[in-house]
TIGUBA-912566 format. One line per 2 residues: number of its first residue (from 1); for each residue x, y, z of N, C-alpha, C. Coordinates in steps of 0.001 Angstrom, whole numbers, plus 500000, padded with zeros to 6 digits. Layout:
BEGIN
NUM = X:Y:Z:X:Y:Z:X:Y:Z | ...
//
This chain:
BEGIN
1 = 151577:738357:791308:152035:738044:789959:151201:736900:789377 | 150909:736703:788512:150093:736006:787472:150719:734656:787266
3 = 150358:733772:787410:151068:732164:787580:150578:731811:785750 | 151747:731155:785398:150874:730875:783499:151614:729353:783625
5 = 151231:728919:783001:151499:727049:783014:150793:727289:780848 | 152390:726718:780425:152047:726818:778751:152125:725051:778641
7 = 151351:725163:777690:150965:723404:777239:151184:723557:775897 | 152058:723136:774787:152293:723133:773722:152950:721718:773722
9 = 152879:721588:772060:152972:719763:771986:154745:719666:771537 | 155093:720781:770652:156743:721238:770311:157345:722023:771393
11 = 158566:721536:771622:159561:722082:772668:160113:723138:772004 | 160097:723753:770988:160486:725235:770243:159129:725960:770603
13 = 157902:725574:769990:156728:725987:770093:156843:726939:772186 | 156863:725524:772444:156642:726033:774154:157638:726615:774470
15 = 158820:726698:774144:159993:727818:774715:159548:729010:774139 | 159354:728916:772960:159038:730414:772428:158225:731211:773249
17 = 156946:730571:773708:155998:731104:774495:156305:731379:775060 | 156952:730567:776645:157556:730838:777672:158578:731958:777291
19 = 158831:732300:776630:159829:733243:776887:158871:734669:776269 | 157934:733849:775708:157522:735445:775549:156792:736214:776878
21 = 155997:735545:777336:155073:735249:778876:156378:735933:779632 | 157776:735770:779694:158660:735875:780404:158788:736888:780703
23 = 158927:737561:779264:159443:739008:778905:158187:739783:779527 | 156616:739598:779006:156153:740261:779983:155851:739757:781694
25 = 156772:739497:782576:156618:739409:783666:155842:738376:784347 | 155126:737636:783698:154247:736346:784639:155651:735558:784756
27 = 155039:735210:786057:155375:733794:786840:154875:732354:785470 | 155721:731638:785517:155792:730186:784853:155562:729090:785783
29 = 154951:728501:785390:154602:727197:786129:155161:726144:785248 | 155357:724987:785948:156221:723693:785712:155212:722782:785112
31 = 155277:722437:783971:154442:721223:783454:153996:720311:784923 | 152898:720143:785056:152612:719010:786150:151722:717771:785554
33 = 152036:717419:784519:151846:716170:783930:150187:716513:783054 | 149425:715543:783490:147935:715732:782913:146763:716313:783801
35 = 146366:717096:782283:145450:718369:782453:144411:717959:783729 | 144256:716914:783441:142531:715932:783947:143138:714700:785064
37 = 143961:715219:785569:144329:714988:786938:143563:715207:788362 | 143241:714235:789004:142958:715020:790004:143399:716111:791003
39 = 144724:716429:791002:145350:717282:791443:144818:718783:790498 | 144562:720250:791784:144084:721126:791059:145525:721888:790360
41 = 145428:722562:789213:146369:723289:788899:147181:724362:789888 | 148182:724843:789817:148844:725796:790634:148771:727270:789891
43 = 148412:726879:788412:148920:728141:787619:147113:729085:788010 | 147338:730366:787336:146193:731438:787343:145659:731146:785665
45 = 146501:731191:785237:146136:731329:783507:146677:729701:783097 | 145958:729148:781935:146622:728132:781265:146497:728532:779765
47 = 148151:728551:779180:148363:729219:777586:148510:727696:776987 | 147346:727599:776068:147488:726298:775435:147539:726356:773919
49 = 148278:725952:773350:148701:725667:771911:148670:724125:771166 | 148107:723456:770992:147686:722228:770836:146380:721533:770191
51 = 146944:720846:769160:146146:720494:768497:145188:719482:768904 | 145475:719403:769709:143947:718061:770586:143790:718786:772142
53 = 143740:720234:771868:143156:721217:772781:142113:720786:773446 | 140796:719984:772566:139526:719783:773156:139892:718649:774702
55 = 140504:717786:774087:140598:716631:775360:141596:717208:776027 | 142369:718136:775944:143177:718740:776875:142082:719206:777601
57 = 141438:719816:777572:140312:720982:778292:139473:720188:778899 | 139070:718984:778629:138284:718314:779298:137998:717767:780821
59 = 138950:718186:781216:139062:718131:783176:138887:719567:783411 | 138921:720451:782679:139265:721560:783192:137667:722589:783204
61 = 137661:723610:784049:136521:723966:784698:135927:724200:785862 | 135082:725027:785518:134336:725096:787741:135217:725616:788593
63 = 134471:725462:789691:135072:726363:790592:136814:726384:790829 | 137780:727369:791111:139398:727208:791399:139476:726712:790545
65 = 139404:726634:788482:139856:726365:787625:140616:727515:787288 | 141853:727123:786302:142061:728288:786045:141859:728791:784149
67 = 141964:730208:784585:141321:730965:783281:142321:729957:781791 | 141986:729641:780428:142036:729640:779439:142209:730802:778757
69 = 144010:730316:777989:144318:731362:776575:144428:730291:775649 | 143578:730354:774849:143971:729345:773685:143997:729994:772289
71 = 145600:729647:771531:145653:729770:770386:145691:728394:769227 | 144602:728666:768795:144148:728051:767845:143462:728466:766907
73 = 143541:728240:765412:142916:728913:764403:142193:728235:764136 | 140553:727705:764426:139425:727353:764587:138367:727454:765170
75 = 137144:727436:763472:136483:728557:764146:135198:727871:765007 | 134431:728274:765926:133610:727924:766703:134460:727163:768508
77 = 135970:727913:768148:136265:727223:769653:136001:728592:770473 | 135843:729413:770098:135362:730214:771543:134118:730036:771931
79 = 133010:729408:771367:131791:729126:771527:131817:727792:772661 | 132886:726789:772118:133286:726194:773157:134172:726457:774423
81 = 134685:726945:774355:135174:727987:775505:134214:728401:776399 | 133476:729035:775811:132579:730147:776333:131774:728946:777473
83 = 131620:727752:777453:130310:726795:777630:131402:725404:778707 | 132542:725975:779112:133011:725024:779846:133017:725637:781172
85 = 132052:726847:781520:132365:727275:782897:134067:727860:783819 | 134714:728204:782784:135964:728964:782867:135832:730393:783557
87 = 137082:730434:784504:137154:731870:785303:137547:732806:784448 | 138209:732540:783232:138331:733328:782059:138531:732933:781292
89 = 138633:733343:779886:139039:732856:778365:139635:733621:777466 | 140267:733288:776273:140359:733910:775625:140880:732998:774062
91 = 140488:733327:772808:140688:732747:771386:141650:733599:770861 | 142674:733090:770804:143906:733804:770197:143927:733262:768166
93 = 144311:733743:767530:145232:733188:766482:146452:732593:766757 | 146694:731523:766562:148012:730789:766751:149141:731664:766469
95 = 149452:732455:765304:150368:733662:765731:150315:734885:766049 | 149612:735082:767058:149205:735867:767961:150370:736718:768604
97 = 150784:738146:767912:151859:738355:768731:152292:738603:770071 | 153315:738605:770905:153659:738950:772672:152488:739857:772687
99 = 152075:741347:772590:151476:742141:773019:149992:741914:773182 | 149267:740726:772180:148074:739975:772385:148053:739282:773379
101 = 149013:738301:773441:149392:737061:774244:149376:737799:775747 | 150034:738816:775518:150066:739795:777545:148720:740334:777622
103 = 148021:741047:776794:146480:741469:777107:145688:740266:777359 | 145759:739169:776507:144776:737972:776994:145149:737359:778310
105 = 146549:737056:778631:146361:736597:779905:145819:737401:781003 | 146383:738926:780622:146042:739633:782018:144683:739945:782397
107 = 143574:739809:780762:142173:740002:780974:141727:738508:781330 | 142156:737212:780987:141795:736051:781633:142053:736190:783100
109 = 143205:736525:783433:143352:736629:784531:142189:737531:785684 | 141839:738159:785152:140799:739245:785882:139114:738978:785462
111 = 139260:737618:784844:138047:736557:784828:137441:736926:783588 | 137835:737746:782661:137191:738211:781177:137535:737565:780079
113 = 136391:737639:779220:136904:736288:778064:137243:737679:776832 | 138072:737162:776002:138622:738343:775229:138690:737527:773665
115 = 138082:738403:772343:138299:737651:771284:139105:738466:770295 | 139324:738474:769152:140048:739413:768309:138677:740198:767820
117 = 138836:741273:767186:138109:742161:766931:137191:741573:766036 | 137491:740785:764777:137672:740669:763211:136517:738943:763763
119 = 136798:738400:764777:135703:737395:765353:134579:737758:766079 | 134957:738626:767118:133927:739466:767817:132550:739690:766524
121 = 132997:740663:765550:132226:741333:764622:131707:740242:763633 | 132228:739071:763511:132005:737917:762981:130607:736875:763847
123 = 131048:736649:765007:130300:736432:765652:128877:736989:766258 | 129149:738106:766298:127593:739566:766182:126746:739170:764865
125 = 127639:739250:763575:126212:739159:762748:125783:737804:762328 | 126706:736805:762847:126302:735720:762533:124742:735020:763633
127 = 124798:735967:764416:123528:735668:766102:122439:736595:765136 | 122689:737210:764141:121297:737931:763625:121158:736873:761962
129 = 121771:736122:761920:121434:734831:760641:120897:733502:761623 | 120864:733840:762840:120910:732603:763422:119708:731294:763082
131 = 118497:731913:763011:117746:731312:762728:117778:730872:761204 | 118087:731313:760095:119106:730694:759095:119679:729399:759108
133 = 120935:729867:760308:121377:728570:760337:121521:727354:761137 | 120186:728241:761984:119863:726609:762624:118807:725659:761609
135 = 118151:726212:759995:118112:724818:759329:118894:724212:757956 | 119793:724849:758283:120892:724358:757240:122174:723365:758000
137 = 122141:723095:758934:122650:721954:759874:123803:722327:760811 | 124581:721791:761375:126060:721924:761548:126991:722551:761053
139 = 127550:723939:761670:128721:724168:760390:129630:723368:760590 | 129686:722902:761666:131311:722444:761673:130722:720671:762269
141 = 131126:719939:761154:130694:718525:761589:131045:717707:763272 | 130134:716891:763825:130023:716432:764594:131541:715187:764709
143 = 132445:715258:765519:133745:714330:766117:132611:712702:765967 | 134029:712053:765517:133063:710325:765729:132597:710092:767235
145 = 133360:710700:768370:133199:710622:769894:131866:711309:770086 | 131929:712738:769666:130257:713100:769663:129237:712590:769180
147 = 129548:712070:767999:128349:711426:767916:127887:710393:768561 | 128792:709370:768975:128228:707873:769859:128047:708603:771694
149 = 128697:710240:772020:127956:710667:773188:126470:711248:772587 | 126156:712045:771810:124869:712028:771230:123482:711298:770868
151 = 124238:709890:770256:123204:709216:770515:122934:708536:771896 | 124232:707937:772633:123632:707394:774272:122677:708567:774614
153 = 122934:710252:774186:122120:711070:775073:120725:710772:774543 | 120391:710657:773302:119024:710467:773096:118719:709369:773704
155 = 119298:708227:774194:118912:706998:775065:118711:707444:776343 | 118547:708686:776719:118290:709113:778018:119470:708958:778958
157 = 120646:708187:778442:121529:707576:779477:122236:708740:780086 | 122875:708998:781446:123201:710168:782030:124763:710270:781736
159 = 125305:711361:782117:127092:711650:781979:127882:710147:782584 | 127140:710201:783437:127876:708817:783899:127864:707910:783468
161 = 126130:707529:783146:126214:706142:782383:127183:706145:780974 | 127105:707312:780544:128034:707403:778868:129509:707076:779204
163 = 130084:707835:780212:131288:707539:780533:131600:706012:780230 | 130894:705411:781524:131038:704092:781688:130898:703256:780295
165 = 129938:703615:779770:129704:702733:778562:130720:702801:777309 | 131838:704268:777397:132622:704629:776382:133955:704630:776913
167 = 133878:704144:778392:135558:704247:779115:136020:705384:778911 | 135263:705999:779436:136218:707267:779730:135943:708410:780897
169 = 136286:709294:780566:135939:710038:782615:134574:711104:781987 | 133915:711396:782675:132903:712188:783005:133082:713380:782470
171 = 134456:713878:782856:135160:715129:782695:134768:715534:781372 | 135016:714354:780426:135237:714087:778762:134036:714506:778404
173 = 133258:713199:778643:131898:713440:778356:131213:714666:778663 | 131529:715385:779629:130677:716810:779772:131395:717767:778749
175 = 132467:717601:778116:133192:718565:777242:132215:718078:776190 | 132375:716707:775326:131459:716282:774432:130437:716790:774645
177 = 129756:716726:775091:128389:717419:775186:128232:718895:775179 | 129316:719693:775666:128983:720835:775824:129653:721067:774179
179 = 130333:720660:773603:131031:720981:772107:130083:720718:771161 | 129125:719461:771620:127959:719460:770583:127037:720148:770803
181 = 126595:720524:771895:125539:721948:771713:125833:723060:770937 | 127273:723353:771142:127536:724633:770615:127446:724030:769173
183 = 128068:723224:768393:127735:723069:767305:126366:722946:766718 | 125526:722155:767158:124024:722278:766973:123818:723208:767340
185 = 123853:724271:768097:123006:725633:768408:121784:725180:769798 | 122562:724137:770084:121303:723910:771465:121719:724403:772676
187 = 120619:724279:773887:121168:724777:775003:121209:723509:775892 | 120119:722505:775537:120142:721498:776382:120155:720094:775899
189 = 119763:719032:776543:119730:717537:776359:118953:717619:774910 | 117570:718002:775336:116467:718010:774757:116611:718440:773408
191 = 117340:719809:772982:117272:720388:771808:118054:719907:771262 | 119415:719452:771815:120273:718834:770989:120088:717422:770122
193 = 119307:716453:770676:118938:715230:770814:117508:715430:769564 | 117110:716757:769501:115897:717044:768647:116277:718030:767526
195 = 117198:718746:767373:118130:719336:766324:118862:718343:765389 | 119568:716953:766290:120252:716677:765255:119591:715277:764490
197 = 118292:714849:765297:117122:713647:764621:116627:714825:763415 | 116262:715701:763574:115801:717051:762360:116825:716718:761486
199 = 118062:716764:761320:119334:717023:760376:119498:715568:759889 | 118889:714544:760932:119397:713676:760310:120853:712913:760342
201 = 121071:713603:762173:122757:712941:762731:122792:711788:762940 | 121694:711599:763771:121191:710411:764705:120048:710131:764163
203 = 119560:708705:764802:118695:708396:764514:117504:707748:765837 | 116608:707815:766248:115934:707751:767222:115358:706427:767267
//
């Protein structure tokens, strides 16, 4: 049976879920405090509803992580999804009905990332404008946190050193970084750090 652990920030919000998850048959898991714990999760799937989703996600990943359902209506988070090394995924619409909500866990569950149709087809022709819009900048603006991890990265400084220098865990910082690639359209240190001196994010 399919273990689901729901993270929602409203106690109506998260009962609702849970009971929908219920009705189709997964196992529920018990809130076990924070995401970015060192303790590994127990659940198979994590159904997250939450508006500060990103730093929720930020421990989470790699090997014995478990798969991501996230409903949220914003666009470019499956791109981030896609780039945190997850055993599965999936981008829901926040009212996403039970019969979505049971196909995404059970295809997260079986390690497949799953999108709505109407994004899928969104996402296809937007990879044939791409070069387009890698010089018209950012669609979706850079977090004040990304940017001060952005520029330490053009200082060469490593995940760690940024951590340290911004108090915060590693975990974080590799989410930051992986959220600003996808927004710049980079794959690495290098392009990102040289995409956004081009735009004019940072400054060198």
């Amino acid at each position: 049976m399919i273990r689901v652990l729901v993270v929602a920030p409203r106690p109506a919000l998260r009962a609702g879920l849970r009971a929908m998850l219920e009705r189709s048959g997964f196992e529920q898991v018990e809130d076990q405090g924070s995401l970015n714990g060192a303790e590994p999760l127990a659940a198979d799937v994590l159904v997250l509803a939450s508006p500060a989703w990103q730093e929720d996600l930020a421990g989470i990943g790699g090997a014995g992580s478990p798969g991501v359902v996230l409903l949220a209506d914003l666009p470019g988070a499956e791109i981030v999804l896609s780039r945190l090394g997850l055993s599965g995924w999936a981008a829901l619409p926040e009212d996403a009905d039970p019969e979505q909500l049971r196909l995404a866990v059970e295809s997260v569950a079986q390690g497949l990332a799953l999108l709505p149709a109407e994004t899928a087809a969104s996402l296809l022709g937007a990879s044939a404008r791409a070069g387009v819009a890698a010089a018209s900048g950012p669609e979706e603006p850079l977090t004040p946190r990304e940017l001060e991890v952005l520029q330490l990265l053009s200082q060469g400084l490593s995940n760690k050193m940024i951590a340290r220098r911004l108090g915060i865990s590693e975990h974080t910082v590799k989410f930051h970084v992986s959220s600003t690639y996808a927004k710049l359209g980079a794959s690495n240190r290098t392009e990102a750090v040289s995409h956004a001196a081009r735009r004019g994010v940072i400054s060198l």
